[in-house]
C-alpha positions as CSV (number, residue, x, y, z in Angstrom):
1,X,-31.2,115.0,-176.5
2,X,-31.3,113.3,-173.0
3,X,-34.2,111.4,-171.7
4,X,-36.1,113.0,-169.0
5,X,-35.4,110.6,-166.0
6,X,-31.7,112.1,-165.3
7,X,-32.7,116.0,-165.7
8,X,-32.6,116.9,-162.0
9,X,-28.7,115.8,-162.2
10,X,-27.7,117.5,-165.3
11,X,-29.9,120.7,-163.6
12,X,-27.7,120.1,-160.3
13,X,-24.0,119.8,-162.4
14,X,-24.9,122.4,-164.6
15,X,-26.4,125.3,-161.8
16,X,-23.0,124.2,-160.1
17,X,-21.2,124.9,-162.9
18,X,-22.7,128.2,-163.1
19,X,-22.9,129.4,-159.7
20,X,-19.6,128.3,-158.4
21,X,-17.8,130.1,-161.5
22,X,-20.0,133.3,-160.5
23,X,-18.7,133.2,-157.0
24,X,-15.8,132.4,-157.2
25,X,-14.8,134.7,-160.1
26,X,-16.4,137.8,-157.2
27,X,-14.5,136.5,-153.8
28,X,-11.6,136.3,-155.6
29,X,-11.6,139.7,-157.4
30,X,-13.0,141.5,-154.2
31,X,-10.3,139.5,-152.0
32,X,-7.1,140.2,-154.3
33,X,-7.8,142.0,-156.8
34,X,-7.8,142.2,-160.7
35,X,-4.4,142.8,-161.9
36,X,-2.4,140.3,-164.5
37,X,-2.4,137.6,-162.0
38,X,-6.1,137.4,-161.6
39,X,-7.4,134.3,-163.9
40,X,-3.9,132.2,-162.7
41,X,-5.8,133.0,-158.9
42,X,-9.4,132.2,-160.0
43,X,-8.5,129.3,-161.6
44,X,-6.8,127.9,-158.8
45,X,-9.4,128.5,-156.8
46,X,-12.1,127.5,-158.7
47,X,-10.4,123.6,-158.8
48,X,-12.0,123.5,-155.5
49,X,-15.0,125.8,-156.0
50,X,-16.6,123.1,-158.7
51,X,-16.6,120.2,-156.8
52,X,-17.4,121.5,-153.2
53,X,-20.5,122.9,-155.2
54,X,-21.3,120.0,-156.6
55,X,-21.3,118.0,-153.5
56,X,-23.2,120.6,-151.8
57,X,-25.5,120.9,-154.7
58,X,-26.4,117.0,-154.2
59,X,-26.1,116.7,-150.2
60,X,-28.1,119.5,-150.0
61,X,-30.6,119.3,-152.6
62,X,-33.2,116.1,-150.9
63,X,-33.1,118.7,-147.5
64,X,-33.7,121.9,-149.3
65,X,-36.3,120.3,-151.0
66,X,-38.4,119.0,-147.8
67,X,-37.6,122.5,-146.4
68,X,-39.1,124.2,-149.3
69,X,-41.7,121.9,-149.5
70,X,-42.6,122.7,-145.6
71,X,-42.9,126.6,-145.7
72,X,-44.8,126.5,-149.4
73,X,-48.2,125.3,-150.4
């Protein structure tokens, strides 16, 4: 089990992860298709899906947060 302290950043890789598999498993079935050579093009693009998400997941995350921290009480 992990300590505590570093669960934002395992929340963060892991919801990146996740969502940018999601994603980019949809765009690239709605952009091209399923047919044989649909895993050789999601996996291509998902090399870049994963870590654009994660940087966006951690650039983002300290502005999102004061955002949602704004509009909610």
């Amino acid at each position: 089990m992990l300590p505590k302290k570093p669960s934002q950043i395992v929340f963060m890789l892991i919801m990146s992860f996740g969502m940018s598999v999601i994603m980019c498993a949809v765009v690239t079935a709605v952009n091209t298709g399923t047919d044989s050579g649909y895993l050789n093009r999601f996996l291509s693009a998902w090399i870049y899906a994963l870590p654009t998400a994660v940087i966006a997941a951690f650039t983002l995350a300290p502005i999102v947060r004061k955002f949602a921290d704004k509009i909610t009480k």
